[in-house]
N, C-alpha and C positions, 0 to 999 in steps of 0.2 A: 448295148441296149438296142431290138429292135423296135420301133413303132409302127404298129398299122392302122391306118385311120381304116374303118367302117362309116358308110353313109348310112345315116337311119334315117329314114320320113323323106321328103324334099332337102331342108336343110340343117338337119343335127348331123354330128360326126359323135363314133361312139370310139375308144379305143384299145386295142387287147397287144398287151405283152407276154411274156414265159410263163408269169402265174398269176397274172393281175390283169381286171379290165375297166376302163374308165368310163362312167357312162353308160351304163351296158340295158338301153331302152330297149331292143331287139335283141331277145337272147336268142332265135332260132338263127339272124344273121352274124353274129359272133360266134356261133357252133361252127359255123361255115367258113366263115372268115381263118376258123383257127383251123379245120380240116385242109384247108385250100394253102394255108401256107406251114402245115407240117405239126401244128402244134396242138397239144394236149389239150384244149381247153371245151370242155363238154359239160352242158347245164342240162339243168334235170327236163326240160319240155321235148329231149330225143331219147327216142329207145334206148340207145346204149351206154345214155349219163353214167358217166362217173365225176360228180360234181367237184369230187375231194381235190381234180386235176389245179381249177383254181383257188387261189389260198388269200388272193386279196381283194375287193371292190374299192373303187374311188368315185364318190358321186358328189360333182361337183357342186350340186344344190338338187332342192328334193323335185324339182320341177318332173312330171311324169313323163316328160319326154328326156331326160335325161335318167331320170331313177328306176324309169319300168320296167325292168327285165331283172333285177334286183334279186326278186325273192327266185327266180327260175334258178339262180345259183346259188343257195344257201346251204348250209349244209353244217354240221358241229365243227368249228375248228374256225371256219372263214371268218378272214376281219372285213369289215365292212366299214369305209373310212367317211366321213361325209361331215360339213357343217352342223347340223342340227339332229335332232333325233326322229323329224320327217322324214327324212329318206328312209324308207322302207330296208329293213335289216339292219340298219345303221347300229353296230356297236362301238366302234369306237371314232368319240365323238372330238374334232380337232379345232384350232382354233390359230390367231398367225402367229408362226414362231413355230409351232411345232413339227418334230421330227423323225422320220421314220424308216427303217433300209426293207426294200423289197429286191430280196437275193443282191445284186451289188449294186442296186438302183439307191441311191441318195434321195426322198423326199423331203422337201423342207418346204413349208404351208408359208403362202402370203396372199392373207384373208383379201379377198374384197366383200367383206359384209356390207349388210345395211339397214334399213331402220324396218325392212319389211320382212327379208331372209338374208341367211348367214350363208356366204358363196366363197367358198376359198378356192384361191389359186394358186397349182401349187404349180414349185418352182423345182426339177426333177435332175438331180446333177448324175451322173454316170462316167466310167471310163471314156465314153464315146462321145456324148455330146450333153449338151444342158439344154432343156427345155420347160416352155411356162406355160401353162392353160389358163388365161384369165376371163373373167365372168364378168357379167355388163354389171352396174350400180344402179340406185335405185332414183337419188335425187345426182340434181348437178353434183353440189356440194360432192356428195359420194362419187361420185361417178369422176371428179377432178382427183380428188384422192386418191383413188384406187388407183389411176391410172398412172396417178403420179409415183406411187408405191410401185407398181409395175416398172414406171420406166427408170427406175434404180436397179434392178437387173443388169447384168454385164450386155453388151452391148450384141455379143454372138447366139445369147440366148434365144430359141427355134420356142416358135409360136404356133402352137397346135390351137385352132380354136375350137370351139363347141358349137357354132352354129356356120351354113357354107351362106356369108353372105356378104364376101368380096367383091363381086360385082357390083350389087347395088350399092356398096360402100366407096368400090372406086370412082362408079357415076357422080356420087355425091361430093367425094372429097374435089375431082373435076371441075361439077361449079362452084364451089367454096376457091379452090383456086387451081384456076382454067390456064398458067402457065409452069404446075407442079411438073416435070419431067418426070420423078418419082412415080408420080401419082398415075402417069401417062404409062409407066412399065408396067406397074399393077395390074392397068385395065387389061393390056396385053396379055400377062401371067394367067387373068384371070379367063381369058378369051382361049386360052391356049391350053386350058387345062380344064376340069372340074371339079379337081380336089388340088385348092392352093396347100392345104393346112401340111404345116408343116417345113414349108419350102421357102419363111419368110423370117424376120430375128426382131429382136425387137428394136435393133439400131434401125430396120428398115420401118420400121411401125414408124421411130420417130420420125423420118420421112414421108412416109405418104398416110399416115393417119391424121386426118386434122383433128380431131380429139385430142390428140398427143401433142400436137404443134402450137399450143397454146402460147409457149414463151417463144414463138419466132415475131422480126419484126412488125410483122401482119394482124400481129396480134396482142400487143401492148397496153394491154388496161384489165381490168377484175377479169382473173381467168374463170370465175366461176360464172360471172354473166355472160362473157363469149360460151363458155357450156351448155348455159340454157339456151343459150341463141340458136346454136349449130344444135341441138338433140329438136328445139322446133324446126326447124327447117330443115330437119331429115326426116323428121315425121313427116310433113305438107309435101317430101319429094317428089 
């Protein structure tokens, strides 16, 4: 399995495989994307569309920065995978647990829904590597959940995320705690590149994510009220 992240906007990442694209808000930079590195995948907003090339969409929530380029790829045949039936095209509609093979790609769905929209995150096993796309939540409550649901994942599991906002995360995670080593590589990784996505597991989440570090010493009482604590004081950062 290969993966390529595409940058949409300042900070969405969209993503395109052999016949599947994830995310696909910029379909004219995913034509390109897939020209640039050899592969078939042609939506209908270029002259020489032949849309049939792609066969699957993955839209992680119906948000228009994640769903907009949608319909540019439609065509009879194409499945259209998504939470809700917001997402534009959306046929076929998933929910957690569910499972699905794109050519020898292993999909297997672990929702993070919530009380506002339904955002799954899927969990994508293959010959070559396993990887997770997980989606923010809407309350604490959910947003502990989810995460927690997430960090049951094997530990090797490659974290693609859906928006580039590691920097200002590792700033944060920094003053939350200003002797993380972890958190200190991050910033570096983050300084040193500008697409981290991809290049990180979720064994490292549970390091330098404080979201994630909820059951460390630091953090010993209602993990749901530390949640709310830390989502205000990333708001006010």
């Amino acid at each position: 399995m290969k993966v390529i992240p595409v940058q949409a906007r300042s900070d969405n990442w969209m993503y395109l495989g052999e016949t599947a694209v994830v995310d696909p808000y910029d379909a004219p930079k995913i034509d390109q994307a897939a020209k640039d590195h050899g592969a078939n995948v042609s939506c209908a907003v270029t002259p020489e569309a032949d849309v049939s090339q792609v066969t699957r969409l993955i839209t992680t929530h119906h948000h228009f920065d994640h769903s907009g380029g949608n319909e540019a790829f439609l065509h009879p045949g194409i499945k259209v995978y998504a939470g809700s039936e917001k997402a534009p095209g959306a046929n076929v509609i998933v929910k957690d647990g569910d499972e699905f093979d794109i050519g020898d790609i292993h999909v297997k769905i672990r929702s993070a829904s919530t009380s506002r929209t339904r955002r799954p995150a899927s969990a994508v096993s293959s010959p070559e590597t396993r990887s997770s796309s997980p989606a923010a939540a809407a309350s604490s409550r959910e947003m502990h959940d989810a995460l927690t649901k997430l960090g049951k994942l094997p530990e090797d599991t490659l974290v693609f995320n859906g928006h580039e906002y590691t920097m200002g995360s590792a700033k944060f995670g920094h003053h939350i705690e200003p002797h993380n080593e972890a958190i200190k590589r991050l910033m570096e990784n983050a300084q040193a590149s500008d697409c981290t996505t991809g290049k990180s597991t979720i064994g490292d989440e549970k390091q330098w994510n404080v979201f994630m570090r909820l059951d460390t010493p630091e953090a010993q009482w209602d993990p749901v009220k530390v949640m709310q604590g830390l989502r205000d004081l990333k708001n006010e950062f």
